[in-house]
N, C-alpha and C positions, 0 to 999 in steps of 0.2 A: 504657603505652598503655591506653586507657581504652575499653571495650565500646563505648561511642559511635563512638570513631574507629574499631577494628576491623571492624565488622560490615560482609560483602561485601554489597552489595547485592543482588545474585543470590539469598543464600540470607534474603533477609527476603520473598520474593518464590515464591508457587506456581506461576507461570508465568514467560512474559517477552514482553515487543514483544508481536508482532501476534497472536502466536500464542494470546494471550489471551483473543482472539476468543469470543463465543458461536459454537458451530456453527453453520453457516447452517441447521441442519434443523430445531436449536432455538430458533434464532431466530425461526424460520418458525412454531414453534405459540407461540413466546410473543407472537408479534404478532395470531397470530389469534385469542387470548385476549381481546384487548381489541375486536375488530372493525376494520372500516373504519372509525374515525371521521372521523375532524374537524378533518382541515384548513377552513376554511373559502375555500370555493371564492373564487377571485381569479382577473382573464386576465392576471394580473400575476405569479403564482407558478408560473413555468416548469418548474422544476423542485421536486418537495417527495417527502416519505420513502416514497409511494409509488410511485416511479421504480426504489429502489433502486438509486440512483444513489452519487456519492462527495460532493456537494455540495446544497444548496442555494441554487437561483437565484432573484432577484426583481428584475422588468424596474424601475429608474428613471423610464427615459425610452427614446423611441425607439435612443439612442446609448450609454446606459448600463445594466448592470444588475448588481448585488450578489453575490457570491460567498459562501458563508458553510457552514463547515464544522467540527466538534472531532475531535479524535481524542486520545486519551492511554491510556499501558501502563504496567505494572512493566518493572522493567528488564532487559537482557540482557545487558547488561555490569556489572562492577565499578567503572569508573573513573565517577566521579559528574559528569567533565564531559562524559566523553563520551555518557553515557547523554540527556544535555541536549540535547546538539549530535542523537539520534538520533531521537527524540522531535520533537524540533522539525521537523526534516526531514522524518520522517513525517507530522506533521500539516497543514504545508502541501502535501506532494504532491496535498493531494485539489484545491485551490484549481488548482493548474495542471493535476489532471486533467480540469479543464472548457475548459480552454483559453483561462484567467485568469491575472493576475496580481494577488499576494497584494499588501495594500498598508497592514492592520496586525493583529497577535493580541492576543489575551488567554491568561494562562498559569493553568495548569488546575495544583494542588501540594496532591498529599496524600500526608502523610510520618509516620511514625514518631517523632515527637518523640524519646521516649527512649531508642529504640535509634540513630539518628543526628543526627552533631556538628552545629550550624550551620553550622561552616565546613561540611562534605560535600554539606549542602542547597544551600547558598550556588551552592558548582560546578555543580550541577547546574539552578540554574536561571541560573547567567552561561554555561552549551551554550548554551542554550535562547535564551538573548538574542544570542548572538553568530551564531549560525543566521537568525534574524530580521535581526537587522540586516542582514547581507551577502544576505538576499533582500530587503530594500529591505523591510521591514513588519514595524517597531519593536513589540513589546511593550510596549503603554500601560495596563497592570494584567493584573488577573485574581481569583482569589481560592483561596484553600488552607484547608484543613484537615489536623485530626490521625489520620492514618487508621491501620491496621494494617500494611498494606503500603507502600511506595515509590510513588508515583503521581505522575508525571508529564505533560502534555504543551497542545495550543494547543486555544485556538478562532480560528480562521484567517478573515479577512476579507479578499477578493478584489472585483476589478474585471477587467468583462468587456465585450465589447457584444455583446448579445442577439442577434443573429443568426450572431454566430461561439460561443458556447457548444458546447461538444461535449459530448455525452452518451453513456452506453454503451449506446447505443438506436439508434444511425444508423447502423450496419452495415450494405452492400449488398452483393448476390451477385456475386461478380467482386474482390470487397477482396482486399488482400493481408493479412497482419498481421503486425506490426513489434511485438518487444520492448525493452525498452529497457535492463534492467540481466538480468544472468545471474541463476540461481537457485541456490537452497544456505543464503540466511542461518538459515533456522530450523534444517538443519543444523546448520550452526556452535554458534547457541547454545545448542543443546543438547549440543556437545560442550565446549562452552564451560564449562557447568552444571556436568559432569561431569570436567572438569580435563584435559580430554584434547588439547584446540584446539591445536594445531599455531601459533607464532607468527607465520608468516607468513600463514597463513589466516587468526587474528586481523587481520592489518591489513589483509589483503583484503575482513575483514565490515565493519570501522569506516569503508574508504574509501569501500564502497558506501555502506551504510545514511545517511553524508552527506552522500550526493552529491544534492543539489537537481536536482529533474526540471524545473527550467529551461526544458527544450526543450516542455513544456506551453505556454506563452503565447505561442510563437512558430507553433507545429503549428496553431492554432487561423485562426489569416490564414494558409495556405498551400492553396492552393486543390487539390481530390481526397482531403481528410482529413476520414472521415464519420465517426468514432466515436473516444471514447476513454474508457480507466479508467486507473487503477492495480491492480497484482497484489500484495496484501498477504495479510491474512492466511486469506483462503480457498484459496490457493494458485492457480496458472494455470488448471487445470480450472474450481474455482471463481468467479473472475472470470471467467471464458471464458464459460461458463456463464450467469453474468447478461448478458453480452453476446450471447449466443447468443435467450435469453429474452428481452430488452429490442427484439429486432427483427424475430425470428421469422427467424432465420435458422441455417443449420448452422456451427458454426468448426471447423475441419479444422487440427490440427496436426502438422508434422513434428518428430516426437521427435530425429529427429536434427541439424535445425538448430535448437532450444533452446539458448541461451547459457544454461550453468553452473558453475562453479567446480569445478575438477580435486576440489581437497581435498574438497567437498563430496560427491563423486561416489566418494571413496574409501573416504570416513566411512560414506555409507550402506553401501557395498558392506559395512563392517564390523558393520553394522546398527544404528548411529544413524540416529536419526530422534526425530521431537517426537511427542506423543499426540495434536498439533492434525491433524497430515496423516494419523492415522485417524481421527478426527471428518471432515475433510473429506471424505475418497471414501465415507463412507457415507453422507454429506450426496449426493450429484452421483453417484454408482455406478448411478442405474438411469437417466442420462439421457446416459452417456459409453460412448462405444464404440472397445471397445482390442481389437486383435490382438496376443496373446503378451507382454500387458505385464507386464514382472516387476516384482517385488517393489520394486526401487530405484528402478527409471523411473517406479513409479506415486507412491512415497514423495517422489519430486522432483518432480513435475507436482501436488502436491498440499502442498508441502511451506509452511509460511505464510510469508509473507517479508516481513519488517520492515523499512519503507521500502522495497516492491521498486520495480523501472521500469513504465515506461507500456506497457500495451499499447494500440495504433492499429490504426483498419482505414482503410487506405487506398485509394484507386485505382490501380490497376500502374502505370500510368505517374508517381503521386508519391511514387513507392516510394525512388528515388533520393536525392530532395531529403529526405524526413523522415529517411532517414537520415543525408544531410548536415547536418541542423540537429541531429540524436542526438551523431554527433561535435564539432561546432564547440562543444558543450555539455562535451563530454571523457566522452561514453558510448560508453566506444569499443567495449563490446562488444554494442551494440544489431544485430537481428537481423531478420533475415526467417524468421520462424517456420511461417508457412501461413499459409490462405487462407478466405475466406467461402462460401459456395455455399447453397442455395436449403435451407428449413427443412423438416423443422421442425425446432425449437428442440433443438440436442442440441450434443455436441463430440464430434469423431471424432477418435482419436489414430493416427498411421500409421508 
């Protein structure tokens, strides 16, 4: 066997998925390094990067408007298709975290020539195409280079109509909030890294992190649903947080109806955890307010989650139906997590 074919992809790799992330703290002064500039103002550009939102929107036409999002990581797993299949999933989630539907990508591939075979590239970008395809938004190029690390992942093109766009800015007092996948993947792959991942936990991270949030372009026409994101790699505080910020309002959550993974809840207890969910709560710690949060619960409400689910704020009364469209999508463990209430902008955990 030859070092090309050997090498785990894990270890050509100093992080994994989401958890990749720049801190949000540091992101925060690396942005403001360069100033406000320069989008150039348009009544056409609904949504753009000072939203800090998951997408970029741009109106067509009255009935139409452009979706347009990237996202790409090192990887978290070894198997090189599946790391394609996880990738890809993740980078359209932001397209249906608008309340769109994806309709084609381009593939973003930066690899290690010499440390990895063709064929190992190969799998990992036929995930990536077979991810797409079965969300209806073929991969029609993209472009690669030769980089140090494994680098994967889309630039995502969606379709929406502008008035049903959901933003994580429309949050009202009186919302409920709906999760949509449990929490724990950054968990895993950090147990993952360290050879410890428990197999059946393995297949519990690979069936999430694939599982297409679908239920985004449907959420979007259901009338009582005022906001949406995705929970990646700032973890739930951290997305909570720009939703909290985007409206001026409070998110209130109950720690104890949080959907998360047994395994993952055991792991931390044995003190796994990734380095990105202490980045994160020093990122969001002086704007979140916990009664007696221990060391695990805070690890997990912060923990980064690669491809996680949507979090919605909805209206009580469509609290029933979003999670009817969560299941008929097969998220069966989406949740009613808490609630919005009057700002200012913080998250309370209870």
């Amino acid at each position: 066997m030859t070092a090309k074919e050997a090498a785990r992809l894990t270890s050509l790799a100093h992080g994994g998925g989401c958890g990749c992330k720049i801190a949000p703290a540091t992101l925060d002064r690396l942005l403001a390094a360069i100033g406000d500039a320069p989008v150039a103002p348009s009544p056409d550009l609904l949504v753009d990067a000072g939203k800090r939102d998951d997408a970029a929107v741009y109106r067509l036409s009255d009935d139409e408007a452009i979706v347009a999002t990237t996202d790409f990581f090192t990887p978290i797993v070894d198997d090189p298709y599946e790391f394609g299949r996880i990738a890809a999933t993740n980078a359209l989630s932001d397209v249906y975290a608008m309340g769109a539907a994806p309709i084609f990508c381009l593939a973003i591939l930066g690899m290690p020539i010499d440390k990895l075979s063709p064929e190992t590239i190969g799998e990992i970008i036929r995930g990536g195409r077979d991810v797409a395809a079965a969300a209806g938004a073929p991969v029609a190029g993209g472009h690669s280079i030769d980089a140090a690390e494994p680098i994967y992942g889309l630039v995502a093109i969606g379709r929406g109509h502008p008035d049903r766009i959901l933003t994580n800015a429309g949050a009202r007092a009186g919302d409920v909030l709906i999760l949509g996948k449990p929490l724990g993947v950054g968990v895993f792959s950090a147990a993952f890294k360290r050879g410890i991942l428990p197999p059946a936990d393995y297949e519990a991270m690979i069936a999430s992190t694939t599982l297409l949030n679908l239920p985004g372009a449907d959420l979007a026409a259901l009338k009582g649903v005022h906001a949406m994101t995705d929970v990646t790699g700032f973890g739930l505080l951290g997305h909570g947080l720009e939703m909290a910020r985007g409206a001026n309002v409070s998110i209130e959550i109950d720690l104890a109806a949080v959907p998360a993974f047994d395994g993952a809840k055991a792991l931390l207890g044995e003190g796994v955890r990734t380095g990105a969910s202490t980045r994160n709560w020093e990122s969001v710690k002086g704007e979140v307010e916990t009664h007696a949060l221990s060391d695990a619960d805070r690890d997990l409400l912060t923990d980064p989650q690669t491809s996680g689910g949507l979090l919605v704020a909805a209206a009580p009364e469509a609290a029933g139906a979003v999670l009817d469209v969560f299941r008929a999508a097969g998220h069966e463990r989406a949740a009613l997590i808490g609630r919005v209430a009057d700002g200012p902008a913080r998250v309370r955990v209870a």
